[in-house]
N, CA, C and O atoms as CSV, one atom per row, in Angstrom:
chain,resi,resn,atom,element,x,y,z
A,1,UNK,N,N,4.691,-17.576,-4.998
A,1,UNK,CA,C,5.070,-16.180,-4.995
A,1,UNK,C,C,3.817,-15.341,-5.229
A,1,UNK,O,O,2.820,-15.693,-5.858
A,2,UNK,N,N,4.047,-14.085,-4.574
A,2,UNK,CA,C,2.768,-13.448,-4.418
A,2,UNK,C,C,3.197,-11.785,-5.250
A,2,UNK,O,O,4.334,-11.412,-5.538
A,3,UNK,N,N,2.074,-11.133,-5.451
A,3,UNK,CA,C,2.533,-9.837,-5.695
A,3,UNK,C,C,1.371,-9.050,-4.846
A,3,UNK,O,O,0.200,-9.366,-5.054
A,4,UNK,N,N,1.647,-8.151,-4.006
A,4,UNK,CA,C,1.278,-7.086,-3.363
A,4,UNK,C,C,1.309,-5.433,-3.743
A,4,UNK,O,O,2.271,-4.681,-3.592
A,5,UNK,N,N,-0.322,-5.016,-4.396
A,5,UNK,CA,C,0.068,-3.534,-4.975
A,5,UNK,C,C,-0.943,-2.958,-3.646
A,5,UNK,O,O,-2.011,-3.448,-3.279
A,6,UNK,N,N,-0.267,-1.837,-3.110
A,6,UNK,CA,C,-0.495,-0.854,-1.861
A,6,UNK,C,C,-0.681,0.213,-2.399
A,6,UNK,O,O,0.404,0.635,-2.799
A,7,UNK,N,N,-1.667,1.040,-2.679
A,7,UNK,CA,C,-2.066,2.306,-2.477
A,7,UNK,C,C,-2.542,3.110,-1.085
A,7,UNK,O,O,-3.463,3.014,-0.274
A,8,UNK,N,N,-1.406,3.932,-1.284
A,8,UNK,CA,C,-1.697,4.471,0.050
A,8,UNK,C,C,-2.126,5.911,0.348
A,8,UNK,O,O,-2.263,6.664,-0.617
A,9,UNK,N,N,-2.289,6.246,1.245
A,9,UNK,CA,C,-2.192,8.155,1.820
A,9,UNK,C,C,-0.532,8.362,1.942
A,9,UNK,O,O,-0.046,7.410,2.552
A,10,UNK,N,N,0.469,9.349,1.525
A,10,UNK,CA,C,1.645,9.274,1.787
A,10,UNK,C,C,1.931,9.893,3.181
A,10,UNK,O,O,3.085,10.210,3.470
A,11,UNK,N,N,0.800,10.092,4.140
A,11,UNK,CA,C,0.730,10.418,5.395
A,11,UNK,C,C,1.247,9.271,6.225
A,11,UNK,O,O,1.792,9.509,7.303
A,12,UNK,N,N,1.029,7.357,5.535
A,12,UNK,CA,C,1.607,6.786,6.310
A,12,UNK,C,C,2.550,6.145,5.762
A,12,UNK,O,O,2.492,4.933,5.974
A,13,UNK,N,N,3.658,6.596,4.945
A,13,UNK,CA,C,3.962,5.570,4.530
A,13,UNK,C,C,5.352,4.932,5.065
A,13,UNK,O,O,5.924,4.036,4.444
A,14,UNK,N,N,6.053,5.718,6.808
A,14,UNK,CA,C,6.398,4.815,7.856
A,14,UNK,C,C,5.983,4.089,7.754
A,14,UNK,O,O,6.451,3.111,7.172
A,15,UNK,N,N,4.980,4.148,8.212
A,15,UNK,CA,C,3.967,3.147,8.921
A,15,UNK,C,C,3.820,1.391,8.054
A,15,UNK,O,O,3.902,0.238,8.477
A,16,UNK,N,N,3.523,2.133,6.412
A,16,UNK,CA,C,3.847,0.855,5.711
A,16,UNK,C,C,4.865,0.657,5.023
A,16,UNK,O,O,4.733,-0.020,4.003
A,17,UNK,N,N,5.936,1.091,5.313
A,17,UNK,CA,C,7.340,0.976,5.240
A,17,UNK,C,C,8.137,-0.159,5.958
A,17,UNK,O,O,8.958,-0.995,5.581
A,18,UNK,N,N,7.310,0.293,7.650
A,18,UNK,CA,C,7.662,-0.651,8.679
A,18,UNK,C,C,6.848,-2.024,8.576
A,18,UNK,O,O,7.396,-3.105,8.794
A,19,UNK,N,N,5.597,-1.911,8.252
A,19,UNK,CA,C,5.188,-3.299,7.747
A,19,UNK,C,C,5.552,-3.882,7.612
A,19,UNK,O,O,5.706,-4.828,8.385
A,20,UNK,N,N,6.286,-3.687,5.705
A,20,UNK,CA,C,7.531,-4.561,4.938
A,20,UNK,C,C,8.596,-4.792,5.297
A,20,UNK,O,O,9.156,-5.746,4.756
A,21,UNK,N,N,9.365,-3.989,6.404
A,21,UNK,CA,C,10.876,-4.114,7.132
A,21,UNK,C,C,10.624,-5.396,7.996
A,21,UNK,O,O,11.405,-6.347,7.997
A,22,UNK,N,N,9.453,-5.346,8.742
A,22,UNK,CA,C,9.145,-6.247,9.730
A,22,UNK,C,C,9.099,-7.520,9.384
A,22,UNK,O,O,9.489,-8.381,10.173
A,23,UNK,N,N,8.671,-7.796,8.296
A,23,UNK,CA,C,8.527,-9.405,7.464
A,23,UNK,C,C,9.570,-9.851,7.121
A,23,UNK,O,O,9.602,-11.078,7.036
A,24,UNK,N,N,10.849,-9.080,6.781
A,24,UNK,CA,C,12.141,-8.816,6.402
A,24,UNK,C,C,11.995,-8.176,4.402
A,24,UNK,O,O,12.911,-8.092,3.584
A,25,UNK,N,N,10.856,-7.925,4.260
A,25,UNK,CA,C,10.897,-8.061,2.844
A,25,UNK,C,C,12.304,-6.791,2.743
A,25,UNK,O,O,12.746,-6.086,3.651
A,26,UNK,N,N,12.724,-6.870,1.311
A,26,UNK,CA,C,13.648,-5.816,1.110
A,26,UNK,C,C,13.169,-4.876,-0.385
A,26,UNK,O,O,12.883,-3.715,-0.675
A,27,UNK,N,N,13.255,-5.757,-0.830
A,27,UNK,CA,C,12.748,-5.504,-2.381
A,27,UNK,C,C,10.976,-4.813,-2.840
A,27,UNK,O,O,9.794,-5.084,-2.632
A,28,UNK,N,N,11.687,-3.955,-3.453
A,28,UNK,CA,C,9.867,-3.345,-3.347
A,28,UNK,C,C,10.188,-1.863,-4.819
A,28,UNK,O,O,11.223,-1.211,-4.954
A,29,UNK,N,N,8.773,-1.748,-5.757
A,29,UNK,CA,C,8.846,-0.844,-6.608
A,29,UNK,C,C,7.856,0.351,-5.567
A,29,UNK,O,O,6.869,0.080,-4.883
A,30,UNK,N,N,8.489,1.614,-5.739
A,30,UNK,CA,C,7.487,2.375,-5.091
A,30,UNK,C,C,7.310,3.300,-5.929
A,30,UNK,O,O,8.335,3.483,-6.586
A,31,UNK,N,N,5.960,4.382,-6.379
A,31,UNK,CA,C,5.499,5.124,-6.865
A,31,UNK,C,C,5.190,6.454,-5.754
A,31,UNK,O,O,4.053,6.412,-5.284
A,32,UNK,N,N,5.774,7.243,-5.434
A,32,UNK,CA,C,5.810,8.584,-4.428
A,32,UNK,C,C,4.739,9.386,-4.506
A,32,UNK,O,O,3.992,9.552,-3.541
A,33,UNK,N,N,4.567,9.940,-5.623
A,33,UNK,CA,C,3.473,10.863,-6.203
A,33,UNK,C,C,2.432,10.173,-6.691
A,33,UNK,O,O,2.550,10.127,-7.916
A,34,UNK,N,N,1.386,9.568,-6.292
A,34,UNK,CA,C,0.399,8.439,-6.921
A,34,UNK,C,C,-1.102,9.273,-6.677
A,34,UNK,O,O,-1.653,9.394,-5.583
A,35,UNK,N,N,-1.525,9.722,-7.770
A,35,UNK,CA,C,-3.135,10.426,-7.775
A,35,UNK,C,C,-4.570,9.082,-7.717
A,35,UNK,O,O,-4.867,8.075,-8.359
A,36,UNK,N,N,-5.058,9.769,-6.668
A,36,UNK,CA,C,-6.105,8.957,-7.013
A,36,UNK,C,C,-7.617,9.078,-5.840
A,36,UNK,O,O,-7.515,9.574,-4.718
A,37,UNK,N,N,-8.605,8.659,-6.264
A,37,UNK,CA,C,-9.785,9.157,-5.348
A,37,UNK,C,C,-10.416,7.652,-4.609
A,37,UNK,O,O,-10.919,6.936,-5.475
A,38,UNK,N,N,-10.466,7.197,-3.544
A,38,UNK,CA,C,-10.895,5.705,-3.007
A,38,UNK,C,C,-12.882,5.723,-3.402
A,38,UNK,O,O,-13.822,6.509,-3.526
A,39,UNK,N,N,-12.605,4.496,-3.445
A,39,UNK,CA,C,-14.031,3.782,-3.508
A,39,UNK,C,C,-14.991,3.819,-2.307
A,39,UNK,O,O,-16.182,3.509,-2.355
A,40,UNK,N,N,-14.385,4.197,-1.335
A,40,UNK,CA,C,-15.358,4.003,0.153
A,40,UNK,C,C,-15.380,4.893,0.986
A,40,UNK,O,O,-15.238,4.725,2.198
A,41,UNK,N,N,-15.664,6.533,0.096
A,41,UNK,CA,C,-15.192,7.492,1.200
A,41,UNK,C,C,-13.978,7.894,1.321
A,41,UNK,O,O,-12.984,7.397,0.792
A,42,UNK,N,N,-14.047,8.995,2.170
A,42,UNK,CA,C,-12.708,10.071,2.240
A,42,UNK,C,C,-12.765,10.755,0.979
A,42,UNK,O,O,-13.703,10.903,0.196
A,43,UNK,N,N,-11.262,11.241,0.930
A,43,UNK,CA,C,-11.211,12.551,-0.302
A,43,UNK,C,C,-10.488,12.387,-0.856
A,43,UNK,O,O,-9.556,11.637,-0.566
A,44,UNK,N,N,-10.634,13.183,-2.162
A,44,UNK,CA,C,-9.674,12.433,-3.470
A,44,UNK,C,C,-8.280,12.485,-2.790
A,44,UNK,O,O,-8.291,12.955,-1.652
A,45,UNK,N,N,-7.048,12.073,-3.299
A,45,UNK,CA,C,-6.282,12.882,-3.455
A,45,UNK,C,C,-5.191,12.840,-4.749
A,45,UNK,O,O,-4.539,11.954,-5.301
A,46,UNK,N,N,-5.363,14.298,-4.921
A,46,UNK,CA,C,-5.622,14.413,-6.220
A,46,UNK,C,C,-3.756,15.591,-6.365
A,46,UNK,O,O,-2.956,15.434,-7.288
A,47,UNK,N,N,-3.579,16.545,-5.282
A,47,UNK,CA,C,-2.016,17.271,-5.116
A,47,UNK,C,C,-2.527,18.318,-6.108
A,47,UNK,O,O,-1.739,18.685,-6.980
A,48,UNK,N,N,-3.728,18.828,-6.073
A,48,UNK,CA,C,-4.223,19.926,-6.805
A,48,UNK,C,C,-4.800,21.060,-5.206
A,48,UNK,O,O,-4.826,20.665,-4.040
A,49,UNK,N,N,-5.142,22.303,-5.652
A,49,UNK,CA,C,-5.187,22.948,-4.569
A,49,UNK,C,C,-6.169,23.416,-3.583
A,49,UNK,O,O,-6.144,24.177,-2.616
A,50,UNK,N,N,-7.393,22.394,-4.417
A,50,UNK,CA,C,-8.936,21.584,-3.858
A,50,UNK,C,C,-8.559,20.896,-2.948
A,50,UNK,O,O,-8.938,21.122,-1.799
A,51,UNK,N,N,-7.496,19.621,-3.334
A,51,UNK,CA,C,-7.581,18.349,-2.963
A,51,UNK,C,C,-6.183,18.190,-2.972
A,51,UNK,O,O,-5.587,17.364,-3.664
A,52,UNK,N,N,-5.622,19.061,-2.126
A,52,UNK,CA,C,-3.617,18.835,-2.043
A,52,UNK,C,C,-3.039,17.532,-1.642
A,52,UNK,O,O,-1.868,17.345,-1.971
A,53,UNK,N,N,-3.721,16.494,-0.918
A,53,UNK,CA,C,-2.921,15.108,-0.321
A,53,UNK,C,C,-2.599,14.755,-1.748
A,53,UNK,O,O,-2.992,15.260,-2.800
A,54,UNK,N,N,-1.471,13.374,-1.414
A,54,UNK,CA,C,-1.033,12.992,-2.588
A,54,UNK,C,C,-1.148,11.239,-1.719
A,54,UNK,O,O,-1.110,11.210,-0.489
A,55,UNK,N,N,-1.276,9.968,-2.496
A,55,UNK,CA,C,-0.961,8.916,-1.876
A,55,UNK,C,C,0.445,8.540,-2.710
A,55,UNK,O,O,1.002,9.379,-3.418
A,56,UNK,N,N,0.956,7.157,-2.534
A,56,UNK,CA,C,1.972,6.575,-2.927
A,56,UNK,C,C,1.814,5.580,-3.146
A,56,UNK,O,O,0.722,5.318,-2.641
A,57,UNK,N,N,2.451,4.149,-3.924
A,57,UNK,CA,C,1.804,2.970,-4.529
A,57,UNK,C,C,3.358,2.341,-4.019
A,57,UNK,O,O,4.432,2.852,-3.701
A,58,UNK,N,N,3.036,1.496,-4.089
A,58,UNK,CA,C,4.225,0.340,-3.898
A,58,UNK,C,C,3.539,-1.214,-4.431
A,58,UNK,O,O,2.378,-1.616,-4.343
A,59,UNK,N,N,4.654,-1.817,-4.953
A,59,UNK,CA,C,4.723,-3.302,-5.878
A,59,UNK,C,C,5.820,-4.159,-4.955
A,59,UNK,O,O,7.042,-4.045,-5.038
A,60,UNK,N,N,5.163,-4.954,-4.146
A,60,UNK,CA,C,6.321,-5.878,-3.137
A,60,UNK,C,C,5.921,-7.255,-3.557
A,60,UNK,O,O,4.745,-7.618,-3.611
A,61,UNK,N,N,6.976,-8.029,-3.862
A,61,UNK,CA,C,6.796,-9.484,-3.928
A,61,UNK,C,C,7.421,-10.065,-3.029
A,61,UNK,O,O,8.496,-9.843,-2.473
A,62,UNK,N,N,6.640,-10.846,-2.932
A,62,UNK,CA,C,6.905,-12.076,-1.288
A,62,UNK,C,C,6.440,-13.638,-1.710
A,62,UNK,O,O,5.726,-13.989,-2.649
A,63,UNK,N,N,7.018,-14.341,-0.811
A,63,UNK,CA,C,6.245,-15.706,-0.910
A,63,UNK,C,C,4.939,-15.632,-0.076
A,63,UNK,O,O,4.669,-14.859,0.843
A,64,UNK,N,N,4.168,-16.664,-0.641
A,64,UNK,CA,C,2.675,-16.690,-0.414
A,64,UNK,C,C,3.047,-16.229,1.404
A,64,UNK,O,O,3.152,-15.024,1.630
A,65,UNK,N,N,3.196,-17.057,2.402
A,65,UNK,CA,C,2.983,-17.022,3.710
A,65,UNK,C,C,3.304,-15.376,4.239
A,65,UNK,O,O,2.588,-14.846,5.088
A,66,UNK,N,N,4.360,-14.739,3.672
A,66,UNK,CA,C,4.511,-13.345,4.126
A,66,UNK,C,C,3.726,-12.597,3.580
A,66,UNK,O,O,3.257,-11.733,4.321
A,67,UNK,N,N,3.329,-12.594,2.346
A,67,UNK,CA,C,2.553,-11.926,1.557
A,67,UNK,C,C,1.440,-11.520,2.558
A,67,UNK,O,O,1.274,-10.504,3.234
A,68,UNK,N,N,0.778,-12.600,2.425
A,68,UNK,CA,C,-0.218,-13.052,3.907
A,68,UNK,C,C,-0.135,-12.310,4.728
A,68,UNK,O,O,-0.969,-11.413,4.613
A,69,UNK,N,N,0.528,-12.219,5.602
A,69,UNK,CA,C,1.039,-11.856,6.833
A,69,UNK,C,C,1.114,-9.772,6.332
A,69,UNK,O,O,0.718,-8.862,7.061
A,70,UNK,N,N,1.508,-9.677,5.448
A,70,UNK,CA,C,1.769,-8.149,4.976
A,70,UNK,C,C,0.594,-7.540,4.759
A,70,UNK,O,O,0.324,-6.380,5.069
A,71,UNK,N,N,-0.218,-8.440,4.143
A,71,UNK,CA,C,-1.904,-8.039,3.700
A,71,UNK,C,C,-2.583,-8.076,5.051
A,71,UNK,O,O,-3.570,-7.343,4.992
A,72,UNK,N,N,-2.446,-8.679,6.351
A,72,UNK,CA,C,-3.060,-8.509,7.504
A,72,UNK,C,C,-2.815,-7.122,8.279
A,72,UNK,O,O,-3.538,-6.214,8.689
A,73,UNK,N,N,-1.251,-7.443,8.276
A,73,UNK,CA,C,-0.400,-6.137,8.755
A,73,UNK,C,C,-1.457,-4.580,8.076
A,73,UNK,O,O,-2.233,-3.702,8.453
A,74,UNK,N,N,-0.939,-4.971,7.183
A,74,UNK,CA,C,-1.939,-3.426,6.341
A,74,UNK,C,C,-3.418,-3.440,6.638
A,74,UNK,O,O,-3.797,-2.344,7.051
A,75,UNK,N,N,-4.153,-4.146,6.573
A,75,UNK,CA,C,-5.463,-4.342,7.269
A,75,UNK,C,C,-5.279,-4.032,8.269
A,75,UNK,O,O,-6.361,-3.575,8.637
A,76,UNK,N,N,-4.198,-3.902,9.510
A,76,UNK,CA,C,-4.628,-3.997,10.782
A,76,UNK,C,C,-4.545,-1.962,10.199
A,76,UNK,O,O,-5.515,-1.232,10.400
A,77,UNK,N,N,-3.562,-1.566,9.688
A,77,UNK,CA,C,-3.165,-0.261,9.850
A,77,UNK,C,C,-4.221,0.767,9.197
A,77,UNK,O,O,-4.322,1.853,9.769
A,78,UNK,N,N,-5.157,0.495,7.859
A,78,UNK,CA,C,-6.741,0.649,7.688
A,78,UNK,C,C,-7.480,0.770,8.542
A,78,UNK,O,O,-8.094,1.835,8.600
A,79,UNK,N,N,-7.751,-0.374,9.660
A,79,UNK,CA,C,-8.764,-0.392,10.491
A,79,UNK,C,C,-8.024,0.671,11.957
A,79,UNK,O,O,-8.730,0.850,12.950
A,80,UNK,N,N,-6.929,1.137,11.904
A,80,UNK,CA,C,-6.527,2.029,12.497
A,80,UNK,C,C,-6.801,3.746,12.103
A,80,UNK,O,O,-7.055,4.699,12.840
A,81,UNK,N,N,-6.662,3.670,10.918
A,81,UNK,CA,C,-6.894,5.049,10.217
A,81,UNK,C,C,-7.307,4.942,9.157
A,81,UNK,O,O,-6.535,4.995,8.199
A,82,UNK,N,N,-9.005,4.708,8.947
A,82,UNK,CA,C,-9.757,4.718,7.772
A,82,UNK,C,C,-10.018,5.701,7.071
A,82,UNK,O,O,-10.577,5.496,5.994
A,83,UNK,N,N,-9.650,7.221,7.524
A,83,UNK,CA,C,-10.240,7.790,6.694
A,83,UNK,C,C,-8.830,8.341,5.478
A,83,UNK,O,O,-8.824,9.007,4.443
A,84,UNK,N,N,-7.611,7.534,6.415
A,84,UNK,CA,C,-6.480,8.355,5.646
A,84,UNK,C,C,-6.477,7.841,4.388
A,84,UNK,O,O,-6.145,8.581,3.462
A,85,UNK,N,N,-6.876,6.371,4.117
A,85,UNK,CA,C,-6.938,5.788,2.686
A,85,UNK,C,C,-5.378,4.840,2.381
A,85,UNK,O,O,-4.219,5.248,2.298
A,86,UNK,N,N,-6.067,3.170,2.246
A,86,UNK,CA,C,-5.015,2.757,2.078
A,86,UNK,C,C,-5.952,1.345,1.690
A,86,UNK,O,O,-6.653,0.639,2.414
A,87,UNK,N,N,-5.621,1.265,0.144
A,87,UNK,CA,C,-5.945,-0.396,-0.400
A,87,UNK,C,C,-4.932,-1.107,-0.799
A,87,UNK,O,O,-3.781,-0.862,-1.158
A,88,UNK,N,N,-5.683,-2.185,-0.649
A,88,UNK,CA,C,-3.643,-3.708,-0.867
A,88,UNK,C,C,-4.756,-4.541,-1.670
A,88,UNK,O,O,-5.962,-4.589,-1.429
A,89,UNK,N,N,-4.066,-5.157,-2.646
A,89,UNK,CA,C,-4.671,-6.328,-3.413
A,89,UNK,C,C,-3.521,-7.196,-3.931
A,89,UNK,O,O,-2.519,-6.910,-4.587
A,90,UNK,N,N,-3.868,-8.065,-3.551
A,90,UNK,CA,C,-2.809,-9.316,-3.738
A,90,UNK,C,C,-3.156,-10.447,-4.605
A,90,UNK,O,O,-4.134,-11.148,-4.346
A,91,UNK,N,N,-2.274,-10.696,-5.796
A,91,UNK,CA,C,-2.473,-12.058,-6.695
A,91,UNK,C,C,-0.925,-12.657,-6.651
A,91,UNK,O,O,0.106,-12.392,-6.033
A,92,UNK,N,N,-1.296,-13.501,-7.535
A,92,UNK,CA,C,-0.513,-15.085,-8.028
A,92,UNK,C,C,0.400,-14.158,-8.906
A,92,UNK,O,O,0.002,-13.437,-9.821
A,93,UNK,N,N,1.903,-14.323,-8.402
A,93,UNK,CA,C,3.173,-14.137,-9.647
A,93,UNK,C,C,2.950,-15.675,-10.220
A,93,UNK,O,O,2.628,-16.532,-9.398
A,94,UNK,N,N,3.114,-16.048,-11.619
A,94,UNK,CA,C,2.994,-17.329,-12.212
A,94,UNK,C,C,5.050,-17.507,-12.598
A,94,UNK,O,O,5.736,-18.525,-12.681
A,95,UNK,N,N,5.428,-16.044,-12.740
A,95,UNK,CA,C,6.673,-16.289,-13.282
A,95,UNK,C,C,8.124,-14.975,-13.027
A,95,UNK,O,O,7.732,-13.814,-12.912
A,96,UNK,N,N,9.139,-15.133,-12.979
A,96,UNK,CA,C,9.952,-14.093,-12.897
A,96,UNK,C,C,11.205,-14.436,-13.126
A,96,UNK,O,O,11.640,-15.563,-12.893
A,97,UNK,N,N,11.954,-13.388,-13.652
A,97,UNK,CA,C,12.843,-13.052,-14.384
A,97,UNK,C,C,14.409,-12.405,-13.255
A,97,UNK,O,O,15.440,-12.009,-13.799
């Protein structure tokens, strides 16, 4: 079992909505209003009236092979629109409830 945290631009978050539909995942924590400034360029976004974008976060667990497959998916949609801002980092669930 895997855990998948997505920070995104909330400009796409069809886009990685449909990701997760596509794998069949169902289950997912999402955060709507998520502040924050990326590491590699682009602009904060911060929902202040400098810096009005806002991103969104989402927490999806999957088994390892989709997980996989979700972390590519989102890579492909990055290398589509880099400047909109969108990081995924994926570890080891050891346990769940």
């Amino acid at each position: 079992m895997r855990a998948v945290f997505i920070a995104f631009n909330q400009v796409l978050t069809d886009e990685v909505l449909s990701a997760i539909g596509q794998l069949g995942l169902q289950g997912y924590t999402r955060w709507p209003d998520a502040l924050g400034s990326g590491s590699r360029g682009g602009e904060p976004h911060l929902g202040t009236h400098t810096w009005p974008a806002l991103n969104s976060a989402m927490l999806v667990m999957a088994e390892d092979t989709t997980a996989t497959q979700l972390m590519q998916r989102l890579k492909k949609l990055d290398e589509r629109s880099p400047q909109q801002g969108l990081r995924a980092f994926m570890w080891a669930v050891e346990d769940t409830i």
